[in-house]
C-alpha positions in Angstrom: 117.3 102.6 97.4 115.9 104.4 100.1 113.4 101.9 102.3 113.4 104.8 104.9 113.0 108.5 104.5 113.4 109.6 107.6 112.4 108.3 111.2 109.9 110.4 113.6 112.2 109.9 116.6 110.5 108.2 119.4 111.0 110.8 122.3 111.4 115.1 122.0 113.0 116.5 125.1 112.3 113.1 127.2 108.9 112.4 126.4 107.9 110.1 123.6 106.6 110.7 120.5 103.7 108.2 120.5 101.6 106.6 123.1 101.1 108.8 125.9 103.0 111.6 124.7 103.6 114.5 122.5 101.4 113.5 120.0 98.4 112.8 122.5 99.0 116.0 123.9 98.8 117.9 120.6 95.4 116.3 120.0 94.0 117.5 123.8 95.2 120.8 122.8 93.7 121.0 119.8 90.5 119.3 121.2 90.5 122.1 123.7 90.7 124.6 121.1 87.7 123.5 118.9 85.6 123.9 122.1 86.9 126.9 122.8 86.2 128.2 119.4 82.8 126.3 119.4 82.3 128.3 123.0 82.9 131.2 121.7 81.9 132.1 118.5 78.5 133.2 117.2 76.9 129.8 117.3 77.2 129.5 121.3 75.2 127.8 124.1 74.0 124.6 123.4 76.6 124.3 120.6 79.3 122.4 122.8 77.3 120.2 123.9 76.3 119.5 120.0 79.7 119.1 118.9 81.2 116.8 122.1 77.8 114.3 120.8 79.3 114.7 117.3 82.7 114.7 117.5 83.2 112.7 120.6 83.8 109.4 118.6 86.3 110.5 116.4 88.7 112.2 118.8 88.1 109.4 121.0 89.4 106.7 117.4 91.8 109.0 117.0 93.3 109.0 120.8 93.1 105.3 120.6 95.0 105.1 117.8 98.0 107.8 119.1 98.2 105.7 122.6 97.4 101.7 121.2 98.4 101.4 117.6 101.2 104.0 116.5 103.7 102.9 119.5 103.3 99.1 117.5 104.4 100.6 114.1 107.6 102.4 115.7 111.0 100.4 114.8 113.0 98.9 117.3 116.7 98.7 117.7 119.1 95.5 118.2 117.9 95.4 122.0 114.1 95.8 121.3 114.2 99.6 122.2 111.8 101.7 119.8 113.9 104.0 117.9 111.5 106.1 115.9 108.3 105.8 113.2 109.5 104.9 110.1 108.3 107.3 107.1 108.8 104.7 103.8 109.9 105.4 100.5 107.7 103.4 99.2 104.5 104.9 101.4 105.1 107.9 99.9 105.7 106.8 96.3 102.2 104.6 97.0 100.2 108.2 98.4 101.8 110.0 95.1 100.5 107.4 93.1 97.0 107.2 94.9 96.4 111.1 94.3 97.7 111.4 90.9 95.5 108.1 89.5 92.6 109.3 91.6 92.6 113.1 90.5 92.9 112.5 87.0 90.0 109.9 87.1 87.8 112.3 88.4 88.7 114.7 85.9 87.7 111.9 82.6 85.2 111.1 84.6 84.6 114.9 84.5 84.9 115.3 80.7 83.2 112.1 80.4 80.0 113.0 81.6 79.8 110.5 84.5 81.0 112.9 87.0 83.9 113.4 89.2 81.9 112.4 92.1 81.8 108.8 91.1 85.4 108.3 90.9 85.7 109.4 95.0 82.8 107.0 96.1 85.1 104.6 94.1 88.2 104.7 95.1 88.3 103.7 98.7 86.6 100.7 97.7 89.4 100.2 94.7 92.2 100.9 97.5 91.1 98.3 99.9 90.6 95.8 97.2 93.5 96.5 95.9 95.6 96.2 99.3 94.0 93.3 100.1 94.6 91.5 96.5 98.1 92.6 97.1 98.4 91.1 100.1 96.8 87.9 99.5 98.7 87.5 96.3 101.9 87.7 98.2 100.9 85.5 100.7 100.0 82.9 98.2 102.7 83.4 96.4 105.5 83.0 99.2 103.1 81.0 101.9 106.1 79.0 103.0 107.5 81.9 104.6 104.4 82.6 106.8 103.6 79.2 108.5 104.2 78.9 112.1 104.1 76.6 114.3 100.9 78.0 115.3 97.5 79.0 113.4 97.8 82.1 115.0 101.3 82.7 114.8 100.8 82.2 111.0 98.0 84.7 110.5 99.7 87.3 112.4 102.5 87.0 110.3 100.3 86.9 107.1 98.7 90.0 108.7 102.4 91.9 109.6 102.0 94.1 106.2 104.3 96.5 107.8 107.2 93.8 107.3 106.8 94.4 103.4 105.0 91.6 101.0 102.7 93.2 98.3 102.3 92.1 94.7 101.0 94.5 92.1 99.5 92.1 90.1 97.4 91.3 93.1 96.5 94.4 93.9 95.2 95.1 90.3 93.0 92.0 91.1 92.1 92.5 94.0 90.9 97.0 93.1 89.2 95.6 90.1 87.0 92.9 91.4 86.5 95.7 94.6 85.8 98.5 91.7 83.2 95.6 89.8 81.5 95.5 93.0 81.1 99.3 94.0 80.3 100.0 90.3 77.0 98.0 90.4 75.7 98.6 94.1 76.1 102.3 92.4 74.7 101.6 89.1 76.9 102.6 86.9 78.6 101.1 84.0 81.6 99.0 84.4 82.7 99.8 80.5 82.2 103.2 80.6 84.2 103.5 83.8 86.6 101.0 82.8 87.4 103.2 80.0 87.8 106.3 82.3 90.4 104.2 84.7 92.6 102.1 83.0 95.3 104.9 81.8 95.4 106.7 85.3 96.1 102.6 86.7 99.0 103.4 84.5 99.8 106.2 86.8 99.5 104.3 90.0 101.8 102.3 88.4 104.8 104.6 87.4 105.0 106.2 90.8 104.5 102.6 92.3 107.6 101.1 90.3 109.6 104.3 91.7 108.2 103.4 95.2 109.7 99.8 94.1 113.0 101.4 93.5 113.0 102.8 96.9 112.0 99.8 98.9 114.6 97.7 96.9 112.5 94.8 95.4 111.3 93.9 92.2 114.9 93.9 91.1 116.5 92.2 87.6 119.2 89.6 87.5 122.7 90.9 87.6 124.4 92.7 84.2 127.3 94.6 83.7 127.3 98.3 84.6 124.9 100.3 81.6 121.9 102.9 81.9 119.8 100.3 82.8 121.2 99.2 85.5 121.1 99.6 89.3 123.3 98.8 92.4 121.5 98.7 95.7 123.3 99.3 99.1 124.2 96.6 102.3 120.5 95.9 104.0 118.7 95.3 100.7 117.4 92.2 99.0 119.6 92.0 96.2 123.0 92.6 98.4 121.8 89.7 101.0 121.4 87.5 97.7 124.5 88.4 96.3 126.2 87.8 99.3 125.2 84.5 100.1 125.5 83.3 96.9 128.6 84.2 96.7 129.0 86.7 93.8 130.1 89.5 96.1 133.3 88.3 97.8 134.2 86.7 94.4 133.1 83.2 94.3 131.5 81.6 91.3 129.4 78.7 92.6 126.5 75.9 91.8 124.2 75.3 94.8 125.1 71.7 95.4 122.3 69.2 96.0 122.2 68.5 100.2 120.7 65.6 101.5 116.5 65.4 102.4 118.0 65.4 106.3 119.8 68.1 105.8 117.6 71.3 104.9 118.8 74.2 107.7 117.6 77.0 106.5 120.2 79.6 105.5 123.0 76.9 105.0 123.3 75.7 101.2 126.1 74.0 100.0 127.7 75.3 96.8 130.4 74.0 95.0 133.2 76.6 93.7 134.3 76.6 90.2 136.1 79.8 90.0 137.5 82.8 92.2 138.2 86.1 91.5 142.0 87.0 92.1 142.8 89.3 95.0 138.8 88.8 96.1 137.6 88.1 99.4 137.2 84.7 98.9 140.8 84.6 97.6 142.0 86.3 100.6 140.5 83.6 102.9 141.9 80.6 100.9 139.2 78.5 99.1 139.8 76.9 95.8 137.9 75.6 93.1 136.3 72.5 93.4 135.6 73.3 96.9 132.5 73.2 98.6 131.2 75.8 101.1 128.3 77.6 102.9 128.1 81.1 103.0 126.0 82.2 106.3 124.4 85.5 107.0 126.7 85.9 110.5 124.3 87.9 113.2 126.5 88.5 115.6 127.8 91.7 114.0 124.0 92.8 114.4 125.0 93.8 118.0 127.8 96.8 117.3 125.3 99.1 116.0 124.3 102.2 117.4 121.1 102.1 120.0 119.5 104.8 117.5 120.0 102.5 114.5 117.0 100.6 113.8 117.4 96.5 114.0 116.4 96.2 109.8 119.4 98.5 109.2 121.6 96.4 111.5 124.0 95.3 109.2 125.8 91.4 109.7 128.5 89.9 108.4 129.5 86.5 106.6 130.1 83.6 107.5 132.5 81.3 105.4 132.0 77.6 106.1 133.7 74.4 104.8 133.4 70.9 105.5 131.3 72.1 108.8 134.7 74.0 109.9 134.6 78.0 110.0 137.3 79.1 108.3 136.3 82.8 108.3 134.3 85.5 109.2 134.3 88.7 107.2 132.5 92.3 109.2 130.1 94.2 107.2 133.1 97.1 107.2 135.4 94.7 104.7 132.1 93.5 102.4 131.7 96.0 99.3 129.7 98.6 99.9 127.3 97.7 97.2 125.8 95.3 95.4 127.0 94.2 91.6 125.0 95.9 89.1 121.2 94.5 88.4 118.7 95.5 86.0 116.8 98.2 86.7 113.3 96.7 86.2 111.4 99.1 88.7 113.0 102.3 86.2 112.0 100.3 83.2 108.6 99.7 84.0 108.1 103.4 85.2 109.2 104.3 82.0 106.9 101.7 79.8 104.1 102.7 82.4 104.4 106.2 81.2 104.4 105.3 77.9 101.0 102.7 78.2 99.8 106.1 79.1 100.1 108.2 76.4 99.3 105.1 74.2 96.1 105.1 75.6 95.4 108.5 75.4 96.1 108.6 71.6 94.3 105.5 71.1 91.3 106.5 72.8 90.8 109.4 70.5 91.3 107.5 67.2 89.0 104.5 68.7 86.4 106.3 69.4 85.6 107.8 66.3 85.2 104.3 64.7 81.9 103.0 64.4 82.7 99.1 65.4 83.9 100.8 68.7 82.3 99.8 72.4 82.5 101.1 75.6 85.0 98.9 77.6 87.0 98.2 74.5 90.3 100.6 76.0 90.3 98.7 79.1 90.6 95.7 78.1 93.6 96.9 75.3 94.9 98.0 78.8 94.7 95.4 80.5 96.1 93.0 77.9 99.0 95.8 77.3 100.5 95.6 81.3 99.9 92.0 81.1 102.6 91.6 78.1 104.6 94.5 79.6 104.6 92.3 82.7 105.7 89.3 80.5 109.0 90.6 79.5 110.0 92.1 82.2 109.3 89.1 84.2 112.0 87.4 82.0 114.8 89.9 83.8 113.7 89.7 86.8 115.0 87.6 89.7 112.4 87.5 92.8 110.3 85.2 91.0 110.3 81.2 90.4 109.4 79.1 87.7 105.5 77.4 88.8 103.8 74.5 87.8 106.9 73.0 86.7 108.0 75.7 83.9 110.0 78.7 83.7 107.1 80.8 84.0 106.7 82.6 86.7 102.9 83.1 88.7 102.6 86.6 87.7 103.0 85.4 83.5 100.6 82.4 83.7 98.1 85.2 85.4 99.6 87.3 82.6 98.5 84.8 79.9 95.1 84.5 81.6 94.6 87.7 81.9 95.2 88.2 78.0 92.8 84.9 77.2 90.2 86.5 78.8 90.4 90.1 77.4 90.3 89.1 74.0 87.1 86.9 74.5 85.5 89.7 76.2 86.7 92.2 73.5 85.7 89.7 71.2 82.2 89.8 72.6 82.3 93.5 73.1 82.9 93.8 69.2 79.9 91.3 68.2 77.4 93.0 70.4 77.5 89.9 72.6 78.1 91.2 75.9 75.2 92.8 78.6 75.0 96.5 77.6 72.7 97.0 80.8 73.9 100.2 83.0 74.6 97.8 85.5 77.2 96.1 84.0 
């Protein structure tokens, strides 16, 4: 795991970064030199005056954005200094998974005789559906964790993408409804296209997974140490599970039910029934059969360095029983980290890549068949991530059981998502469905 690259510091030599600084001053200069060039070069005289009309609204966007918007993304520290601009693993996994998926749709498209062009008018419609269905999805999906105490509180928190929250399932949604849409104010053919798309989604999605992997989430439930498995460092999702749970400092616990008066967040009350000799639980005395509450302790948060960000401020723990503290361990004495978990975001790289190649092969043999449609690959595609997303579901962690099963949301949309496939494919095979260009 690597949630951060690198930061962009906020100041060079004094001056920041962002805002009114180094950045805004590159811009002028540059600005400066395009007039200059524009000036002087063989299209002169009225020329400037062309360009400062033409251009005038994007520098003026982009200034905006330098002085306004980038100081808001910049991390803080402990005291609410900024520190830097974070450059995310998972931003970059997400670009490299935007340009691989887009350039080899344009080139089927290419080979396919609809034309590369088509695939570039798409895809920023296909990347803002697809942000938005991710972002929505998670929001549904975890909606508890977003309500305020005001409505606008709570949509600015819904809004905070930055934070982290995006579901791929939704996002898949969300790009093909917005791809559905652009296909038909363009006339063109949503089978035909589909066709063209679904492996490179399959693409997207390998470098995605990796981008996962980076940003810590999506993780499996703990194992013993194999190939397949993954241990993620002190800041991440799985460690602050682990740790409050117990497993890490060597307790094995059942949450025990609290009274309806009695919901604090971040204080559960778990029953011991076995600890690890020599662990740190051991060290600080408890016993089986006792109860305790393990609490994320903040107040380590404050010995970090000034040019640490605040997410990468690590705390400590806080060891509770019968409402009496009874120790407090530092983030230097926790391990360093986490217990082994599957590796779900490698495995589903992995099957990603090989949905791929699948569909490349079968696309081939299909099409020579003469009960073969257009439209007939995507859907295969479709219902082949939706049982890929099935099993893998079953080792992962991050999601809960819905509607009163162990299923979780993204394998009841799974088994939708394969009910309605093979009634359209069904249709597509019987001649049933609209062959207009349109669709």
């Amino acid at each position: 795991m690597r949630r951060t690259l690198f930061l962009i510091p906020h100041e060079v030599a004094g001056i920041p970064v962002f805002g009114v600084g180094w950045l805004l001053f590159g811009l002028a200069a540059f600005v400066l030199v395009r007039l200059a060039w524009v000036t002087f070069s063989d299209n002169a005289g009225t020329s400037i005056t062309a360009a400062l009309k033409q251009e005038f609204g994007m520098w003026a966007t982009f200034a905006a954005i330098i002085v306004f918007a980038l100081p808001r993304a910049e991390l803080a520290n402990v005291t609410g200094d900024p520190v830097g601009m974070p450059i995310r693993g998972y931003g970059m996994f997400l670009m490299l998974a935007a340009i691989g998926s887009v350039s080899i749709a344009a080139w089927r498209a290419d080979r396919a005789g609809l034309g590369s062009e088509m695939i570039l008018r798409l895809a920023p419609y296909t990347f803002i559906g697809g942000f938005l269905g991710a972002r929505l999805f998670y929001v549904i999906q975890y909606r508890a964790d977003f309500m305020r105490e005001t409505w606008s509180e709570t949509l600015l928190a819904m809004a905070a993408f930055t934070q982290g929250g995006l579901v791929v399932y939704g996002g898949f949604i969300g790009g093909f409804f917005a791809s559905v849409w652009a296909i038909r104010r363009f006339q063109g053919s949503l089978w035909k296209f589909g066709d063209v798309i679904i492996p490179c989604v399959f693409v997207g999605l390998f470098f995605g997974r990796l981008g996962c992997l980076m940003n810590g989430c999506c993780y499996g439930g703990e194992c013993q140490p194999n190939p397949l498995s993954v241990q993620f460092p002190p800041g991440s999702k799985v460690y602050a599970d682990q740790l409050t749970s117990g497993d890490l400092i060597g307790i094995e616990s059942q949450v025990v039910d609290q009274p309806a008066n009695d919901q604090t967040p971040g204080r559960i009350s778990r029953r011991i029934e076995s600890i690890h000799p020599g662990s740190i639980a051991d060290q600080a005395g408890l016993e089986p059969g006792q109860s305790v509450e393990l609490i994320v302790d903040p107040s380590y948060l404050n010995q970090a360095p000034p040019d640490v960000p605040a997410e990468d401020a690590l705390p400590g723990l806080a060891i509770v029983r019968d409402g009496e503290l009874i120790a407090r361990v530092g983030p230097d004495e926790l391990p360093p980290v986490a217990n082994p978990v599957v590796a779900t975001q490698v495995i589903s790289s992995v099957l990603a890549a090989i949905m791929f190649v699948v569909l490349l092969i079968l696309e081939r043999w299909v099409q020579r068949r003469p009960w073969y449609r257009d439209g007939l690959l995507m859907l295969v595609g479709f219902i082949g991530y939706a049982l890929i997303r099935i099993v893998l579901e079953w080792v992962r962690v991050d999601e809960a059981g819905q509607f009163g099963t162990s299923l979780s949301i993204s394998q009841w949309v799974s088994l939708a998502v394969i009910t309605a496939s093979l009634i359209a494919m069904a249709g597509r095979c019987r001649g049933r469905v609209d062959e207009s260009p349109a669709m």
